[in-house]
Each structure stands twice: as C-alpha cells, then as structure tokens.
VOZA-147330 format. One record per residue (C-alpha): residue number from 1; residue in three letters; y, x, z. Coordinates in Angstrom, 3 decimals, padded with zeros to 6 digits. Layout:
VOZA-147330
> NUM	ALA	Y	X	Z
...
//
This chain:
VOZA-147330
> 1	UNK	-075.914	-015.859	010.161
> 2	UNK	-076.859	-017.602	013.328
> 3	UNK	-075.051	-014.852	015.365
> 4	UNK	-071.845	-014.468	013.421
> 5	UNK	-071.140	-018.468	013.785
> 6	UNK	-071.376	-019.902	017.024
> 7	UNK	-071.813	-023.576	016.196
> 8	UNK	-071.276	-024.805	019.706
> 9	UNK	-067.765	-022.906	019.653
> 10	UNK	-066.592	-024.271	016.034
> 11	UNK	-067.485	-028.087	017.325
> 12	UNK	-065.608	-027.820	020.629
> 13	UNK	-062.682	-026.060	018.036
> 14	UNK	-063.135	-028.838	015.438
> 15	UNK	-063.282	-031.480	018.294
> 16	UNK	-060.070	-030.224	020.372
> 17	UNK	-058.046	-030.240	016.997
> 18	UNK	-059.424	-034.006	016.023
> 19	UNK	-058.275	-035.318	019.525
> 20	UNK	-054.527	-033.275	019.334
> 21	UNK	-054.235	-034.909	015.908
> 22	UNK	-055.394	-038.191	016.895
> 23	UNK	-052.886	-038.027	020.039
> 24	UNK	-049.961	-036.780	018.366
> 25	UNK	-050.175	-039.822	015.766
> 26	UNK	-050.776	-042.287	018.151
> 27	UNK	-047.653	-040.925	020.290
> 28	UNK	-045.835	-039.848	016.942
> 29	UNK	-043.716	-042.951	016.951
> 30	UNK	-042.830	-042.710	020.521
> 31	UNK	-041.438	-039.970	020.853
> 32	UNK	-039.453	-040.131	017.445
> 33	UNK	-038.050	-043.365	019.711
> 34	UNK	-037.069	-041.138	022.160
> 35	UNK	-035.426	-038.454	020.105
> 36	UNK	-033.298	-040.558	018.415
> 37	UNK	-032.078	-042.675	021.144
> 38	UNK	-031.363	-039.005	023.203
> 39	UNK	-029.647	-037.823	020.256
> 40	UNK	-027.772	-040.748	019.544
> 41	UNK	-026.773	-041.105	023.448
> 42	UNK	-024.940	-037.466	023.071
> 43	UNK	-022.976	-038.625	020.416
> 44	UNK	-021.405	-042.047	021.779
> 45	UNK	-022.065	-041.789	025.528
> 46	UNK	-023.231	-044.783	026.253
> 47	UNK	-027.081	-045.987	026.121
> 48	UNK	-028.969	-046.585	022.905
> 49	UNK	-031.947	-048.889	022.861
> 50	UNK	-034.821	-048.957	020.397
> 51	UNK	-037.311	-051.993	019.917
> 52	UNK	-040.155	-049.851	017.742
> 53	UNK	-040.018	-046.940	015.605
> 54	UNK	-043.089	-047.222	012.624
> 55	UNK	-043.319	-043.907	010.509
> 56	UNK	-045.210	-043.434	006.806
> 57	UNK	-046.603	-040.329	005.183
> 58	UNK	-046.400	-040.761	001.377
> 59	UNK	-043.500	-040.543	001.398
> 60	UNK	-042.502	-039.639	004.802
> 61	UNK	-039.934	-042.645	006.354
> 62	UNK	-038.809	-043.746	009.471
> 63	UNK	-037.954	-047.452	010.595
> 64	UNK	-036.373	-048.502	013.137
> 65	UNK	-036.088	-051.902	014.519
> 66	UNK	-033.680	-053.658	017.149
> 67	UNK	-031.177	-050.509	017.909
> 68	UNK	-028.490	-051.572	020.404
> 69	UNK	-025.292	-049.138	020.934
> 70	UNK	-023.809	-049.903	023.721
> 71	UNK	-020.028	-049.618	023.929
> 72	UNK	-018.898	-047.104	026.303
> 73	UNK	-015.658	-048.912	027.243
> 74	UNK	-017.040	-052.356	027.584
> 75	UNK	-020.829	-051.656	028.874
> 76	UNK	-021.869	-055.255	028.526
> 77	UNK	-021.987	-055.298	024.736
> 78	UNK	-023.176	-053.575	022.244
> 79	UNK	-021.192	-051.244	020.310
> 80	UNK	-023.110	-051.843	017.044
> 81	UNK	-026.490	-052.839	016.470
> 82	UNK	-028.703	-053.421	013.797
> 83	UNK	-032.139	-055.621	012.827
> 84	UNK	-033.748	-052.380	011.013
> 85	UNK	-032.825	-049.450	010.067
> 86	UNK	-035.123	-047.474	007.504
> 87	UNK	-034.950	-044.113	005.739
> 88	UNK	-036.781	-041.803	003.823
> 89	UNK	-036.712	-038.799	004.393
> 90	UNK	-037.937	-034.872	002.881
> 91	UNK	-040.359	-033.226	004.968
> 92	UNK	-040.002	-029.980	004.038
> 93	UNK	-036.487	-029.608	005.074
> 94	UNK	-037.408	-030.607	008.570
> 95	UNK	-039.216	-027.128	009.080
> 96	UNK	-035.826	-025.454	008.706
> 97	UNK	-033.734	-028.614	011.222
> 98	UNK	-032.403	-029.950	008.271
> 99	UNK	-032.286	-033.953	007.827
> 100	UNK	-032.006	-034.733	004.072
> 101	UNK	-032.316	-038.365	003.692
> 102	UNK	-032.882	-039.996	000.125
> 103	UNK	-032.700	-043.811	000.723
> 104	UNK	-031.160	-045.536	003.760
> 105	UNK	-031.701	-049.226	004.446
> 106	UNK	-029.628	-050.967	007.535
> 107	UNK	-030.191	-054.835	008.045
> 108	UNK	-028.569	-057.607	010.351
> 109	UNK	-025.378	-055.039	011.291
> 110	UNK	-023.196	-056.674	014.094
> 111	UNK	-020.564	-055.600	016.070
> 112	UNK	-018.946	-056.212	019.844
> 113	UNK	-022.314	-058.680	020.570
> 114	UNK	-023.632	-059.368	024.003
> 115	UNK	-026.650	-057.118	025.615
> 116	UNK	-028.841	-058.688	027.802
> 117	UNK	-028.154	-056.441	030.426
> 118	UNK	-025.269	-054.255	030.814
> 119	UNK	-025.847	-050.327	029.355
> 120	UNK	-025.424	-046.834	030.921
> 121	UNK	-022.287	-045.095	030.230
> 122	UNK	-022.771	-041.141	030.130
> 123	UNK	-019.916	-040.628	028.666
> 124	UNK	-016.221	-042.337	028.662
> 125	UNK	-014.099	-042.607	025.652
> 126	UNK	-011.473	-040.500	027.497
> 127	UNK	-013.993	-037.576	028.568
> 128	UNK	-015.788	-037.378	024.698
> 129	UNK	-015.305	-035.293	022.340
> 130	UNK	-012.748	-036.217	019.211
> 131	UNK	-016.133	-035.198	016.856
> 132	UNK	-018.515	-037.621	019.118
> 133	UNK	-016.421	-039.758	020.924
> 134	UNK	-017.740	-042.925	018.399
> 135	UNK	-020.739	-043.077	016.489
> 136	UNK	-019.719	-046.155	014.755
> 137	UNK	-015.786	-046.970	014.384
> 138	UNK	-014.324	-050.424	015.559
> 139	UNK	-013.887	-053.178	012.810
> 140	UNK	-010.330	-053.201	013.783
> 141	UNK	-009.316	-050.059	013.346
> 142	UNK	-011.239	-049.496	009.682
> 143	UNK	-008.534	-049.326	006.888
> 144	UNK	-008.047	-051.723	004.705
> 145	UNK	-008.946	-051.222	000.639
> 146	UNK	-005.252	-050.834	-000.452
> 147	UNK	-005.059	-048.327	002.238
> 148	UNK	-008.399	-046.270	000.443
> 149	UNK	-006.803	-046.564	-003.059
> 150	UNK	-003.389	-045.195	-001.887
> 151	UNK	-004.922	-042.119	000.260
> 152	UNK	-007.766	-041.215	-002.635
> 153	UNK	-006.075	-042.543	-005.960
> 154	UNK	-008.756	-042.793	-008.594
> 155	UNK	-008.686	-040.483	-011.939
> 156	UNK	-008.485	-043.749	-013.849
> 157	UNK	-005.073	-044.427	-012.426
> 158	UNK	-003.927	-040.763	-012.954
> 159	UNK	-005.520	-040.133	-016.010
> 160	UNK	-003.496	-043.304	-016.742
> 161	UNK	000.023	-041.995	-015.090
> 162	UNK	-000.575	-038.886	-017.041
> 163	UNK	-000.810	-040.349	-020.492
> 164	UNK	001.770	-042.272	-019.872
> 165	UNK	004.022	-039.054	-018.991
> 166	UNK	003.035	-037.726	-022.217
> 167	UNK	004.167	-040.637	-024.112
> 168	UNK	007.399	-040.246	-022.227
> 169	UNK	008.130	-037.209	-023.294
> 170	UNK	007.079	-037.469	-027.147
> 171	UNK	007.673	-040.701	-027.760
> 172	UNK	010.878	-039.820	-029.955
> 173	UNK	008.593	-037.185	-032.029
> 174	UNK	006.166	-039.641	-032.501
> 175	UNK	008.508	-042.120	-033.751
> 176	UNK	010.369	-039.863	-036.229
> 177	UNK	006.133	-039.188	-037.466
> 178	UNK	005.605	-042.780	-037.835
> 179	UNK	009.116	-043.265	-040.079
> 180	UNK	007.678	-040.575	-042.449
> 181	UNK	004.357	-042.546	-043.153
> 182	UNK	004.551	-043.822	-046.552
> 183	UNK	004.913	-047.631	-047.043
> 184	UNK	002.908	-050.122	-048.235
> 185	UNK	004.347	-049.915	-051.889
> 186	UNK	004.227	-046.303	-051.771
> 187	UNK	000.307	-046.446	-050.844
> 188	UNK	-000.323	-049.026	-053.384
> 189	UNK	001.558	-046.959	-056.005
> 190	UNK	-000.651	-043.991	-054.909
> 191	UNK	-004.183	-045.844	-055.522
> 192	UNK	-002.478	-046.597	-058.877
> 193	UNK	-002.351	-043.233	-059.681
> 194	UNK	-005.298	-042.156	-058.383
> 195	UNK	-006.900	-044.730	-060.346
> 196	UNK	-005.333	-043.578	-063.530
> 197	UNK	-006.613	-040.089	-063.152
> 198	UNK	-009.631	-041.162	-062.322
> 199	UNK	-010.144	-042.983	-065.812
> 200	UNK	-008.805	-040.400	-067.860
> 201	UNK	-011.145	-038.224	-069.774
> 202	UNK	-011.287	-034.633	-067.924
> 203	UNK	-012.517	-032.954	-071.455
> 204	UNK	-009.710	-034.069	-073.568
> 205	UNK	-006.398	-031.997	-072.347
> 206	UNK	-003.914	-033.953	-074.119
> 207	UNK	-005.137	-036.643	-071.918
> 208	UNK	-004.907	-034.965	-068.806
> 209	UNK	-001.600	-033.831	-069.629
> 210	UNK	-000.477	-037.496	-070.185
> 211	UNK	-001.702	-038.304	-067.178
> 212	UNK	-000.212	-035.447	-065.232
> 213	UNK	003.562	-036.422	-066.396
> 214	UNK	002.613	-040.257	-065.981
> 215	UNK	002.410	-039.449	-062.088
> 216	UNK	005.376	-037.279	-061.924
> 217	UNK	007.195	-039.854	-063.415
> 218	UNK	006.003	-042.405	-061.050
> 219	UNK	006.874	-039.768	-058.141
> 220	UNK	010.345	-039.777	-059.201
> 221	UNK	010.906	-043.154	-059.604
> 222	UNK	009.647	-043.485	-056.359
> 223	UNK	011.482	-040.755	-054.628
> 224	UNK	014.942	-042.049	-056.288
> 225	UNK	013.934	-045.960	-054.730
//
C-alpha cells in the first residue's frame, strides 16, 4: 500500500489545488470586473468604469456597484450609470457561453451626469456599428407610450375592434332574433300553462285531455292577439 500511494506526491497535489482555488476566489471578482467593463467597452466605444464586483454561490449572482458609461460623443459625462446593478444568474449555461439571467436588479439609473474625469473614446458614434453603436439609448430619443400602443396594439383593443365588426355585420339578424322573443304576457301566459299541467292528474286521461285543449286554446287566443 505504501508503494502504490506516494503520500508526499498526493499532499503537494492536494496543496497546489487548495492554493489555485484559494487564488481564483480571491481574484474571482476582479477579473469578472474586468470582463465586463472589456465587453461592455466593445459595445459603446467609450470607457466603462466599475467600483466593485461581489459574486455568491447559492445561487450564483453578480453585483455590480458604481458602473459609469461614458458617452462617446461627449467624453466628459457619463452615458448612463447606475448605483448597483445585480443579477442572478444559471451556472450551468455558462459552460456552453450562454448568459441566462433570472432576476435583474438596477438602482440609482442616471443619465448625461458629470465624470470626474473625462473617459476614453475607442470608438466614435460615426465609426460603430448600427448593432453596437449605443448600449443604452438617449432619453430623448425613447418613444413616447402613445407611440408603443400605436406600433404594438394590444389584443384587448383588437379583440375589441373585432367584436365590434361582428356586431356590425349581424346586428340586423340579431335584431329580427330579439323581435321573435316572446313578451312578457306571452311568458306569463306560458308559466300559466305549465302550471296547469303540472296540477293535473297524469293517471286520469280525461284530465289530461282537458288540459291538453285548455292550452291549445290559450295558444290560439294568443296567436290571434
């Protein structure tokens, strides 16, 4: 046993795997800083600044705090920025590059503020891309509600324009339908009759038969009114 396990090799293994661990945590949330502000410099060309980046495990989320965007065509402000961002995020799905985020948190958004010192431009509004040229759109140009409604109409309002369309077109069948519903008096005669049959003794046929003509004769009268 002594010769198939080489104890000093396993604790120099178990040691070097301890210290990458330990290292990789401690620099974990450094160089998630780093990623994101690189990857969020390609897509508005200008420089993004992160104050801290804290991470958990169970479940897995990111937060960022104090991002700064700075605005490409005016360097000394900040496109956007925001207090804290924070998201959680699936770990599995990261294994095959894919981002799938199930809760997103942004706090103390502002726009076209002041930076402390003016921010690298990589990238001009002119020279980007149509797909990356903003990462977050200017206030201005954001369209208004009525503007939303009218481009994506909601099935409420044409569920609503359809039924309505309907009506339209059947409205005169429906009224001729509601002209052939009985009246009052007519209904009232009905529960009369329907009464009277009710009382009358089933086992006695004379009876029935009395009752039987009784209604015709109150369906004529009717009919001739």
């Amino acid at each position: 046993m002594k010769n198939i396990i080489r104890w000093p090799g396993l604790v120099a293994f178990v040691f070097i795997v301890g210290l990458v661990t330990t290292i990789s945590l401690v620099f974990l949330d450094f160089w998630i800083k780093l990623a994101f502000e690189k990857s969020v410099e390609t897509a508005t060309g200008a420089e993004v600044n992160v104050g801290s980046v804290a991470h958990t495990f169970s479940p897995f989320g990111l937060t960022f705090y104090n991002v700064q965007l700075t605005d490409p065509d005016n360097p000394g402000n900040n496109q956007a920025q925001a207090q804290q961002i924070k998201a959680n995020i699936e770990l599995t799905p990261l294994l095959l590059r894919k981002v799938i985020i199930d809760n997103l948190a942004i706090t103390g958004v502002e726009f076209a503020t002041p930076r402390a010192s003016e921010g690298k431009v990589y990238r001009h509004k002119n020279d980007a891309t149509e797909q990356g040229s903003r990462f977050f759109p200017n206030p201005a140009s954001l369209p208004s509600v009525d503007e939303i409604l009218a481009n994506s109409p909601l099935k409420t309002t044409q569920a609503m324009a359809e039924a309505e369309a309907a009506y339209a077109r059947h409205k005169s069948s429906l009224a001729k339908q509601y002209e052939a519903l009985p009246s009052k008096d007519k209904l009232a005669a009905y529960q009369q009759q329907v009464a009277e049959l009710k009382a009358t003794d089933t086992k006695d046929p004379a009876a029935l038969l009395a009752a039987g003509g009784k209604t015709e004769c109150h369906l004529a009268k009717r009919a001739a009114l």
